[in-house]
N, C-alpha and C positions, 0 to 999 in steps of 0.2 A: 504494500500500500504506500510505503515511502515513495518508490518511483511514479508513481501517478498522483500524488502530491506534491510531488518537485516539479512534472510537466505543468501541474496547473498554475503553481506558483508563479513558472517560469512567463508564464502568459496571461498572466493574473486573472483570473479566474475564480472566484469564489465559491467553495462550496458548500452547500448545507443537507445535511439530512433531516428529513422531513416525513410526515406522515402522508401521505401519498397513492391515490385512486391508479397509476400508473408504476411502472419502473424511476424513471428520470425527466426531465425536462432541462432545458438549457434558453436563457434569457440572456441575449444577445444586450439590449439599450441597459444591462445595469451588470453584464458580463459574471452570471449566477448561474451555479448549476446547482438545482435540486434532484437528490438522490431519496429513492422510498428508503425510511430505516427497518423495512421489513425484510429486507433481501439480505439474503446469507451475503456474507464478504464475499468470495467470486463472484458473485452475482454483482455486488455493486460494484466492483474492480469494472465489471463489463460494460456498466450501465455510465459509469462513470469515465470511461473509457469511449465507450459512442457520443456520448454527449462533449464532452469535449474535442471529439473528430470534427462536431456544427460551428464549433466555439472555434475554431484554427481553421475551417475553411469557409465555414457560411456568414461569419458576422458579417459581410455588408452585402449578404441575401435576404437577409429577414424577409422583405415585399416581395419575394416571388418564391417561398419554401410551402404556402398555402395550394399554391397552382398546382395541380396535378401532377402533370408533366414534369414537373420539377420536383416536386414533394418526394416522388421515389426513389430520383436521382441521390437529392440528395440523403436520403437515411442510407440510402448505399456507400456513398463515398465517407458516409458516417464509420458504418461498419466495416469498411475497408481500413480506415481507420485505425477503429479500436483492435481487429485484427494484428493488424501493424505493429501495433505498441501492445499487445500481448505478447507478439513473436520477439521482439527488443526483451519483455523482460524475463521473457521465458529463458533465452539463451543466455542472459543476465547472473539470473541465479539457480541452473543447473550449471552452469559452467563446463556445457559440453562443445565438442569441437562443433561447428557447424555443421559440418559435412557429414555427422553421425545426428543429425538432426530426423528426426521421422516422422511426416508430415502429416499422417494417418493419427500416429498413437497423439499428437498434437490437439488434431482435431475433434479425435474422443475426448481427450480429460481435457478441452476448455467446452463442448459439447457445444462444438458450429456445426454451421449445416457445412454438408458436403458441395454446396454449390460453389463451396470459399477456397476449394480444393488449387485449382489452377493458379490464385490470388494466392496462396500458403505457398504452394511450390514457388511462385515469382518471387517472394519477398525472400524467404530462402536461400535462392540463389543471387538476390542483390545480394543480399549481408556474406556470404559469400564468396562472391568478388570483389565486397569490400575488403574483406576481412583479406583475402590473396595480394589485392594488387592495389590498395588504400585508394 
């Protein structure tokens, strides 16, 4: 939880946990993210983790996240996201080589869908190539 308290710090970010009819919410004009305090810790890791994906690429979408067409855009590139910065702190603190990374057993114990499959493998093999050739 440290590491996704530094990211929001870093981008100042406010969080509160709250009693809450949903998962999270994120409030772009006062830069707040509200988390449900009923959600087990991974769960809010996750929740807290999408919502922050809106907070770093959508604040100055707010007026077109309502629109359809866009609306699923962007929960997506929300969840591309929080993906992303699961895979960061996963490798973090197992402190396995990358390359013995297993994308599968990944995707059970943080329990995504398999549609995130391709997007797991990508991310993978950036950090990777970082990790080879800086």
């Amino acid at each position: 939880m440290e590491e996704v308290k530094a990211l929001l710090e870093k981008c100042g970010i406010i969080l509160v946990f709250s009693d809450l009819n949903r998962p999270g919410c994120y409030i772009s004009e006062i830069r707040t993210m509200f988390v449900s305090s009923d959600l087990n810790d991974f769960e809010k890791i996750k929740v807290i983790l999408h919502e922050a994906g809106h907070g770093f690429l959508h604040d100055d979408l707010v007026g077109i996240y309502k629109m359809n067409e866009f609306h699923s855009k962007m929960e997506y590139q929300a969840d591309c996201f929080m993906i992303t910065e699961l895979v960061k702190i996963y490798i973090s603190l197992t402190d396995i080589d990358i390359h013995q990374f297993n994308y599968m057993q990944f995707i059970e114990q943080n329990d995504l869908d398999l549609a995130y499959e391709d997007l797991i493998k990508q991310i993978a093999f950036d950090y990777a190539y970082q990790e080879s050739f800086g």
